[in-house]
C-alpha positions in Angstrom: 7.8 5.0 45.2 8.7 6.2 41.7 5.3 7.1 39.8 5.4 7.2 35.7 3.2 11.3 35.7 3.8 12.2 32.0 4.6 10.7 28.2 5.3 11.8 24.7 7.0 9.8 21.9 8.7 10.9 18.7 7.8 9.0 15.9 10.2 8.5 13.1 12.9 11.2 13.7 13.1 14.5 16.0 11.3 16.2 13.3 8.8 18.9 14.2 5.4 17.1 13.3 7.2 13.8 14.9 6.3 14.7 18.5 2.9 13.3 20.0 2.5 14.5 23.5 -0.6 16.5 22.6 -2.5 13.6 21.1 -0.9 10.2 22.8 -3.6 8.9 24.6 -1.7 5.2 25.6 1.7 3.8 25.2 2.8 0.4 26.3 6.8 -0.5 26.5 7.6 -4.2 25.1 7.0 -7.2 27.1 10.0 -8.4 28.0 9.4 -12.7 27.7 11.8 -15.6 28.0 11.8 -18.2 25.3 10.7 -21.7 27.3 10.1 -25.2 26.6 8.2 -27.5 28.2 10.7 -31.0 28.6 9.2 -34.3 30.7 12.3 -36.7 30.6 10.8 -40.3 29.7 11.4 -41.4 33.2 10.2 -38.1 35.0 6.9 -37.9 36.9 6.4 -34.4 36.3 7.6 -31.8 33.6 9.7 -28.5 33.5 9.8 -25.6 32.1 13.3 -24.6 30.6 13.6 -20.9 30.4 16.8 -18.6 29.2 16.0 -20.0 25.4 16.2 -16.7 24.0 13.7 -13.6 23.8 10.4 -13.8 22.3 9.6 -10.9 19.4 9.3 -7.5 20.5 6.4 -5.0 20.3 5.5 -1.8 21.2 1.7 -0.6 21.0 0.4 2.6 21.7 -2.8 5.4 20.6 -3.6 8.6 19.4 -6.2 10.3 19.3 -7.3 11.8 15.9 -6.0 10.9 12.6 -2.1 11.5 11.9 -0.9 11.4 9.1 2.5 11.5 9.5 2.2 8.3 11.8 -0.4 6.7 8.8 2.5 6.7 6.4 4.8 4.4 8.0 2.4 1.7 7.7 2.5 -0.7 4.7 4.0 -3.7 3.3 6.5 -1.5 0.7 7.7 0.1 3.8 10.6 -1.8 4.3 12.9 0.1 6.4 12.7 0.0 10.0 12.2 3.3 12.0 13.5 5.2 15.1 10.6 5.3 17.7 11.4 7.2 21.1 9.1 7.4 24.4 9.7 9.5 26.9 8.3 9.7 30.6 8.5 11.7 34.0 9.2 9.7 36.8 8.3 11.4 39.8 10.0 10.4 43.8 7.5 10.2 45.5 9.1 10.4 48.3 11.8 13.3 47.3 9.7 14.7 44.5 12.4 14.6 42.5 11.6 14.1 38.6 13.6 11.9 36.1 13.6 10.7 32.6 12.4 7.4 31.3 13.3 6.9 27.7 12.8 3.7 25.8 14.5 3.8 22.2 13.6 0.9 19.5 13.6 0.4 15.5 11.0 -1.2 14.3 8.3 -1.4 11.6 4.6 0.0 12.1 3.0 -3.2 11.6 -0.2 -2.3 12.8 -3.1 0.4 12.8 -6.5 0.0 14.0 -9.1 2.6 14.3 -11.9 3.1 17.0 -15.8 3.6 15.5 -16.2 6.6 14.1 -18.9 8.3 15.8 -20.5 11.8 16.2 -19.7 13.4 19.3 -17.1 11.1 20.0 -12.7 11.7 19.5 -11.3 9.7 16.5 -8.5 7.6 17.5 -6.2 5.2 16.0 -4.1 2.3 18.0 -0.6 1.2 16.9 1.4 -1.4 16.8 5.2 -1.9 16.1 7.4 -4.7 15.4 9.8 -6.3 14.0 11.8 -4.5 16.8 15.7 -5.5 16.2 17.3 -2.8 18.6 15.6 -1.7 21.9 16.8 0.2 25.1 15.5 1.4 28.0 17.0 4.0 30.7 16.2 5.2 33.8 17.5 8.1 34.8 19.9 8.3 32.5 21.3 4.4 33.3 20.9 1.9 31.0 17.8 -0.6 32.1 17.7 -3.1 29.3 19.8 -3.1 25.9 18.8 -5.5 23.1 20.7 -5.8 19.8 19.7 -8.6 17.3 22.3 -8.3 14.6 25.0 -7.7 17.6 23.3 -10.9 19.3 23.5 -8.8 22.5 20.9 -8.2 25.5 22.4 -6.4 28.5 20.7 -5.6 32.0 22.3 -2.5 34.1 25.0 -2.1 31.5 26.5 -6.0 31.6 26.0 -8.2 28.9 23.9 -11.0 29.7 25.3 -13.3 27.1 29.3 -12.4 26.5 30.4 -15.6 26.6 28.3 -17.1 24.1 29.1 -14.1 21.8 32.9 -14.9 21.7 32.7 -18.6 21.6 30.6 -18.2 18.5 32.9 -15.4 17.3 30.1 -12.9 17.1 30.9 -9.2 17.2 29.2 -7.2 20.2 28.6 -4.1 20.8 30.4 -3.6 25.1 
C-alpha cells in the first residue's frame, strides 16, 4: 500500500520564492484520457467506441492559500512562453515504511486563476489552472511512469515508447 503523505511544487524555476509547500492547499496531476470515437458501421446493430486516437489536452490544477504574487504573474494573454512547473510528493510503504519521491514535471501556460470569497475570518485562497501542457513526465521512485512530448510526437509508459513505429514511418524525430 503506497500512500501519497506530503506535496510541494516549484512554480516557474527553482528560485527561492518559487517553492509552495507552506501555502499549497491542493494539487491535482493531469488526467491522463484517450482520444475516442464513437463508429456504428451501417449494417451494425450496435456501436463502438474506438480508443488509442491520441491524447486529449493536458492540465494541471491546483491551490494556494493567500495571494502570491509570484504565481499571479504568470497569468495573462501577453504571457506567451510556457513555464517549468514541478510537484513533488512522499510516498510512504505502508507496509516497509519506506519513503520515496513522486515528481511530476510539465510546461505549460497558467491559464487560469480563480479566487475564493473574500471573507473576514476566513484564509484567502486562489485556485490554478495550467495548460497548454506540451511536455509532461511523471516518476516514481526515480523510474519514469509516463513521458509525453508533443513537438517529439512521443508518449512513453515505464521507459518504452508507446508509439515508435508511427514516429519512423512518418519520419518524425523522437526523443529514446
Amino acid at each position: 500500500m503506497f500512500i501519497h503523505e506530503q506535496t510541494n511544487l516549484i512554480t516557474g524555476d527553482d528560485g527561492p520564492n518559487n517553492s509552495k509547500h507552506l501555502t499549497l492547499t491542493s494539487a491535482k496531476l493531469p488526467t491522463l484520457d484517450e482520444m475516442r470515437q464513437q463508429y456504428q458501421a451501417g449494417g451494425s446493430l450496435g456501436a463502438i467506441s474506438i480508443g488509442g486516437l491520441g491524447l486529449q489536452a493536458l492540465e494541471c490544477t491546483f491551490g494556494l492559500v493567500g495571494h502570491d504574487p509570484q504565481v499571479l504573474s504568470q497569468f495573462g494573454l501577453g504571457q506567451r512562453i510556457r513555464r517549468p512547473y514541478t510537484l513533488y510528493g512522499l510516498i510512504r510503504d505502508k507496509k516497509s515504511g519506506r519513503a520515496f519521491e513522486l515528481k511530476a514535471s510539465m510546461e505549460g501556460r497558467l491559464g487560469r486563476i480563480e479566487g475564493n470569497d473574500l471573507q473576514r475570518g476566513e484564509l484567502a485562497s486562489h485556485d490554478y489552472m495550467i495548460d497548454e501542457i506540451y511536455h509532461y513526465e511523471l516518476w516514481i521512485d526515480q523510474k519514469e511512469k509516463f513521458y509525453y512530448d508533443l513537438f517529439a510526437s512521443d508518449w512513453r509508459v515505464d521507459g518504452v515508447s508507446q508509439n515508435e513505429d508511427a514516429r519512423n514511418i512518418l519520419r518524425i524525430a523522437g526523443t529514446s
